[in-house]
C-alpha positions as a printed Julia matrix, in Angstrom:
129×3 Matrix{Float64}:
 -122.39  185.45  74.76
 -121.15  188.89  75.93
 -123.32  191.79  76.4
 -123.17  194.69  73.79
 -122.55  198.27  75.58
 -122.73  201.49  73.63
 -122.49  204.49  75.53
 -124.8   207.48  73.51
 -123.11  210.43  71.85
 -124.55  213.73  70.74
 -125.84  211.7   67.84
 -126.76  208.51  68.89
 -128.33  206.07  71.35
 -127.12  204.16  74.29
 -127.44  200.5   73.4
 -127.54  197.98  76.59
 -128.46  194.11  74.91
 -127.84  191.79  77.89
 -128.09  188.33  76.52
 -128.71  186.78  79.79
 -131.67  188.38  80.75
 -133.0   188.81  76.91
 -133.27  192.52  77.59
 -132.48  194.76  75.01
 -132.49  198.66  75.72
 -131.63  201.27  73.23
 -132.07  205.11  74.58
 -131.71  208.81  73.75
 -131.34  210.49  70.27
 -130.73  208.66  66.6
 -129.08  210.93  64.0
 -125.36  209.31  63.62
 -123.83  210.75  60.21
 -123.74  207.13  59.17
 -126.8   205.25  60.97
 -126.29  202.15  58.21
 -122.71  201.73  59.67
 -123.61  202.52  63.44
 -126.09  200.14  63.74
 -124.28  197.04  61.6
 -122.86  195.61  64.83
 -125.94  196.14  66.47
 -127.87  194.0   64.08
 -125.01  191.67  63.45
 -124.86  191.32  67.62
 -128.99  190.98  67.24
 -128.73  188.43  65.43
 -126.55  186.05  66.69
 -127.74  186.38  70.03
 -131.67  185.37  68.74
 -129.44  182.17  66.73
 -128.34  181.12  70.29
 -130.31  182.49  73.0
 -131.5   179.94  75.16
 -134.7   181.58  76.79
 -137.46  182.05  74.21
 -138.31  185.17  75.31
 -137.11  188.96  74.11
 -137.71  192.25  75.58
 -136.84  195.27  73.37
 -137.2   198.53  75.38
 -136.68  201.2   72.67
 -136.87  205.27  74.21
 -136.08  207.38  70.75
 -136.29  211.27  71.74
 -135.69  211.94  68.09
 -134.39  209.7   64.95
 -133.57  210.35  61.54
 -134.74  208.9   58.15
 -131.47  206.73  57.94
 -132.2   205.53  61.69
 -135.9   204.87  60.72
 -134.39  202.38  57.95
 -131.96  201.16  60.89
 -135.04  200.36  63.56
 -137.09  198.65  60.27
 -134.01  196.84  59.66
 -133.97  195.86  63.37
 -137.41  195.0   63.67
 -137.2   192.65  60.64
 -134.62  190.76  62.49
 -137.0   190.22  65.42
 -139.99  189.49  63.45
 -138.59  186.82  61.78
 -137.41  185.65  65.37
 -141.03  186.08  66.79
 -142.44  184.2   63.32
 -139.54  181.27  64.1
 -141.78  181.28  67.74
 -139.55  183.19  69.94
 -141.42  185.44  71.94
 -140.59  188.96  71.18
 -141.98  192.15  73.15
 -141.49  195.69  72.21
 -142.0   198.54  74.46
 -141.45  202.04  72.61
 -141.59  204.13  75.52
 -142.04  208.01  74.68
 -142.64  211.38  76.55
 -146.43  212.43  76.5
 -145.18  215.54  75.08
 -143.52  213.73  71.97
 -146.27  213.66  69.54
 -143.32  212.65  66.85
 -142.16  209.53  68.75
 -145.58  208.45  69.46
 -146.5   208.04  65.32
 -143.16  206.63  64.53
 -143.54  204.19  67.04
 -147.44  203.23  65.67
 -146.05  203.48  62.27
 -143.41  200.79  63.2
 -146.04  198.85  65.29
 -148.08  198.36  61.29
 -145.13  196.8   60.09
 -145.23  193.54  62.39
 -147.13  190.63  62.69
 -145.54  188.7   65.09
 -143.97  190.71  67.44
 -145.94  191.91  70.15
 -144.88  196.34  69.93
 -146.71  197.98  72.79
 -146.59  202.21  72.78
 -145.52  202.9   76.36
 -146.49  206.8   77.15
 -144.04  208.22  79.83
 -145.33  211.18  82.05
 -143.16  213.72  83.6
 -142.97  213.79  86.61
């Protein structure tokens, strides 16, 4: 399976998934005009790489400076997919990393973290420095 490359715009995130590692990196700000449409490959890409991955194991490292309300619904979206991947007994890690100075990033990320069961969403506080 090939690796999915998006390089960020004023609007949205870079998106690195290599599917031979089972690292998954998505980075920078979230506001495209259409986040539904944006992120449909992403998902579609998700999910066909957790169909066929051969190592069990999935590391998500997610670093949102800022999102929108339709991104929000795009991340839930996301993190359904890996749920159900983590509740099928894949092993799926989350790291939302954000800037000690980004109290907004921090409760989005523990308000994501309430919404799963089985994957394992760790809030990864990045000082400056």
């Amino acid at each position: 399976m090939e690796n999915l490359v998006l390089e960020a715009t004023k609007s949205s995130p870079s998106i690195f998934f290599d599917a031979e590692k089972g690292v998954l990196e998505i980075k920078g700000k979230s506001y495209p005009e259409n986040a539904a449409k944006f992120f449909s490959p992403v998902l579609d890409w998700l999910k066909e790489y957790l169909a066929s991955a051969e190592t069990g194991n999935t590391v998500v490292n997610m670093e949102i400076i800022y999102l929108n309300s339709s991104s929000s619904k795009a991340f839930l979206n996301l993190f359904d997919v890996l749920e159900s991947a983590a509740k099928n007994g894949q092993q799926v890690v989350v790291n939302w990393r954000y800037h000690e100075e980004n109290e907004t990033a921090l409760e989005c990320g523990e308000e994501f973290r309430e919404e799963l069961q089985s994957v394992i969403f760790n809030l990864v506080e990045l000082s400056e420095g």
